[in-house]
N, C-alpha and C positions, 0 to 999 in steps of 0.2 A: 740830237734828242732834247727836251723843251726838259727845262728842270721842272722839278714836282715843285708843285704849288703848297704851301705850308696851311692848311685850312681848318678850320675853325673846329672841324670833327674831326681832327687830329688828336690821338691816344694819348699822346704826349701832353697836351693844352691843360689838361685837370692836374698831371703830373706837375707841370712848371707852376701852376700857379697853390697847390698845397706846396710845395718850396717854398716859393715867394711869402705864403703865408705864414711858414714854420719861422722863416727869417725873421719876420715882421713882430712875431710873437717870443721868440728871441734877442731882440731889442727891448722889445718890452718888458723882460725876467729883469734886463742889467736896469730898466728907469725904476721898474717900483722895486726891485731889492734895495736901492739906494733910496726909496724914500721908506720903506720901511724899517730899515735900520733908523733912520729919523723919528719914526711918527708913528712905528708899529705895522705890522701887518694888516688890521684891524683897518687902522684909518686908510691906510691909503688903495684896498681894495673896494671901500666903499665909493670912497671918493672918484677910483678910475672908472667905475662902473656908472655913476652918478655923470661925469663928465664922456662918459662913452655914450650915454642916454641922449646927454643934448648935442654931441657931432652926429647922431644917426638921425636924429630928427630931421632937421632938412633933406635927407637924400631917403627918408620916408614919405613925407610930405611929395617930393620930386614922382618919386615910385607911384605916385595916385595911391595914398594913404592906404596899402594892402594890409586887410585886418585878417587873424589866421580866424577857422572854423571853432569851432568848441573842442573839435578831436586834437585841430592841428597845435590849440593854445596849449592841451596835457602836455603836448609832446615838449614843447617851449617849454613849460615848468619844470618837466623832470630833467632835463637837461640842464634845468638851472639849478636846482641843488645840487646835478652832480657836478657842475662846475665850482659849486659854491663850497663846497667842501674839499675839491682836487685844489682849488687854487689858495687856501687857508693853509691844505698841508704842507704843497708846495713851496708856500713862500714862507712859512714857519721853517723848515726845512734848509731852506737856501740860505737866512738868516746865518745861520747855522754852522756852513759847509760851500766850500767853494763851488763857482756859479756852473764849470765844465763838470765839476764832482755831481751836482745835480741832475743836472741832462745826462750823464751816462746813467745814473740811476734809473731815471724815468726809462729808459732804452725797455726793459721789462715789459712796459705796457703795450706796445705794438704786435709782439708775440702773443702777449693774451688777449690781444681786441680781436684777433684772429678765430680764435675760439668763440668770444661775443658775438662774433658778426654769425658763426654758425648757429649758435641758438638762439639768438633773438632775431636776427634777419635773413635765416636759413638759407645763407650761401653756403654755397659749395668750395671746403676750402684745397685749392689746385695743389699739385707738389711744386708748382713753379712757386706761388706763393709763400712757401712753406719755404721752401730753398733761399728766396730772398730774403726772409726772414731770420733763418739762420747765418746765412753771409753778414747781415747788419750784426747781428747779436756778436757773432767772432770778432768783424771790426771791430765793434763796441768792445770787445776783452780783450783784444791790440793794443788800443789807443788807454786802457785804464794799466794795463801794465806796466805800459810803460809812463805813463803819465802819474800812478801813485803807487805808492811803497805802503808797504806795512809797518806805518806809523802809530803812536800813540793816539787813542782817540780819547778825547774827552767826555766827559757828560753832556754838554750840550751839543760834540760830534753825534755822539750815538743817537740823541735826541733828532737832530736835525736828518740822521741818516734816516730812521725809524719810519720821521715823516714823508720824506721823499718818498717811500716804498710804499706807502698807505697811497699816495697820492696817485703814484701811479696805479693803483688797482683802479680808483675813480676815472682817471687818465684814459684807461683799457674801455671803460665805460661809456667814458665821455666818446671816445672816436668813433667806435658805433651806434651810438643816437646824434653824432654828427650827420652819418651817414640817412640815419632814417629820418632825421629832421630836413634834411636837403632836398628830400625826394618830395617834401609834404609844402616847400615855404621857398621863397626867393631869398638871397643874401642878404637885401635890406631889411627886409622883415625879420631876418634872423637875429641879421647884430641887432635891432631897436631894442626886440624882446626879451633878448638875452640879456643885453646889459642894464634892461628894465627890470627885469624879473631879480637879475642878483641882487642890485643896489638894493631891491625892496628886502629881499630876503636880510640883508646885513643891517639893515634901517632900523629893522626890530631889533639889534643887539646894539645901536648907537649909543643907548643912554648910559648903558657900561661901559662898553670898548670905544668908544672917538675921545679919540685925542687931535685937536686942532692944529696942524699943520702950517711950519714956516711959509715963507716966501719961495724961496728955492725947493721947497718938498711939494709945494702946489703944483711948482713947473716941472719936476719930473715926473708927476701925476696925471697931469694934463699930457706930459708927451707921453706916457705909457698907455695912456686912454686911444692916443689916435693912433698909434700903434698896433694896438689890442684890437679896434673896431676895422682897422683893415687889414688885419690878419682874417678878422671873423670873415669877411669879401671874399676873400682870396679864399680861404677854406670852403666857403660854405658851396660859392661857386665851380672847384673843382670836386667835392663830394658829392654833389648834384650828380658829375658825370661820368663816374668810373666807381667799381664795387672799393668798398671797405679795403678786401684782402688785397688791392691792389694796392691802396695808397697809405696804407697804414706804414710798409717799409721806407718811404719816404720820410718820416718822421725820425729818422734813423739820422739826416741829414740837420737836423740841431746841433748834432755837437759841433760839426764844423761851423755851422754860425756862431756856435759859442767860441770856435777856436780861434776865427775870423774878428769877433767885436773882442775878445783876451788878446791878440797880437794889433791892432787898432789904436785901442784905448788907452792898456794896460803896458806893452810893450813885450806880453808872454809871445814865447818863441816856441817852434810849430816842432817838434821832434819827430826822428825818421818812425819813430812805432807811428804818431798819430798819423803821418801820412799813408804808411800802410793800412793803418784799420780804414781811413778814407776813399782810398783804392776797395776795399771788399765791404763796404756800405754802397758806395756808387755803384758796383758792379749788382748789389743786390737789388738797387733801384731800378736799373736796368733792362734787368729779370723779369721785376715786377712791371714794365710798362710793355710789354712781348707783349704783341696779339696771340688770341687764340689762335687753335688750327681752323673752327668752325668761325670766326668772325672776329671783331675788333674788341676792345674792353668798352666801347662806349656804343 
């Protein structure tokens, strides 16, 4: 019997590659938290966005200079304030509060883009969806169990925690105008615009908030930029091809990239709870990539 051919319309292919791009964006939380701790939050989101501008140029250019419609530009702008404000809290937040402590926070927002994607992109949200969603979220209460204690927080904990949970509501928002932004625009055009449209947005508050960045905070800035714009690829291209309610459980899979770049980098070691919550997040990914009974997710 001839093996099955792995093809391009494969359910799977959107899956692997929102992964790929959670990883990519991932990497990116550990370059610009470390340059923000240097330079501020402030500057070095300007700055990734500004140098995310000019690596999407050429592979605009490449693209045959796709300009979006008037409709499709709305949709580019609103997208960019909510990003511009999810990634402000975010990384105020993270300043704050360890980098695995933050991505279990954000875990919040995939359960509620679930709800998003029904009233503003009126899907239909499955129990299989619903099911993988709470499998992620138990993970997620596995791996925080045992990962934190009920320690003392500080003022700037509670601050940075505050932020995180704000963030993720925008987070919740952000994933389904991924979705409807995907359907309207090509990957390339997505990152230019995006990381054009923020840079400008934070451009206007430069003459207050930049603070000019060392040498070494330039180059974590610069790698958080390229980073960042091929995350936007990856995302933008597997949002294109499979509903919201599917791949939003996938986002679930951060914290192991964060648990993966913490035992890499750091030398944090991987405990039997986090493996178990990793076991009932992957099973929920799973879930979530099932065909239907009447056809395929793409």
């Amino acid at each position: 019997m001839p093996a099955k051919r792995f093809r391009l319309s494969s359910p799977y292919l959107p899956v692997l590659a929102v992964v790929a791009g959670i990883g990519a964006f991932s990497a990116m939380d550990a370059a610009i938290k470390g340059a923000s701790i240097a330079t501020g939050v402030f500057t070095a989101l300007l700055l990734r966005n500004v140098f995310g501008t000019l690596l999407t140029v050429p592979l605009w250019l490449a693209a045959g200079r796709p300009r979006p419609s008037r409709a499709v530009l709305v949709v580019h702008v609103q997208r960019s304030v909510i990003v511009s404000a999810m990634a402000v809290l975010f990384f105020y937040g993270l300043v704050r509060i360890p980098m695995a402590e933050g991505i279990a926070l954000s875990f919040i927002a995939p359960i509620v883009a679930l709800f998003f994607a029904s009233l503003i992109l009126g899907e239909t949200i499955r129990p299989q969806a619903i099911l993988a969603s709470l499998l992620g979220i138990a993970g997620m209460l596995v791996i925080g169990a045992g990962r934190f204690g009920a320690g003392a927080y500080s003022d700037e904990t509670v601050k940075g925690t505050a932020a995180i949970l704000c963030s993720a509501m925008f987070y919740a928002l952000n994933l389904v105008f991924q979705r409807k932004q995907a359907l309207l625009a090509g990957p390339v055009e997505i990152a230019l615009f995006q990381n054009l449209i923020v840079a400008l947005i934070f451009l206007c508050f430069s003459p207050v908030f930049l603070v000019w960045p060392n040498a070494a905070s330039l180059r974590m800035i610069l790698l958080g930029a390229g980073l960042a714009t091929a995350a936007l690829l990856f995302l933008s291209w597997g949002y294109a091809r499979a509903e919201a309610q599917v791949l939003v459980p996938v986002e679930y899979t951060g914290f192991l990239w964060a648990a993966l770049f913490g035992w890499l980098f750091f030398g944090e070691s991987v405990e039997p709870a986090t493996l178990a919550g990793a076991a009932l997040i992957v099973l929920g990914c799973w879930i979530a990539t099932q065909k239907r009974q009447s056809g395929t997710l793409v």
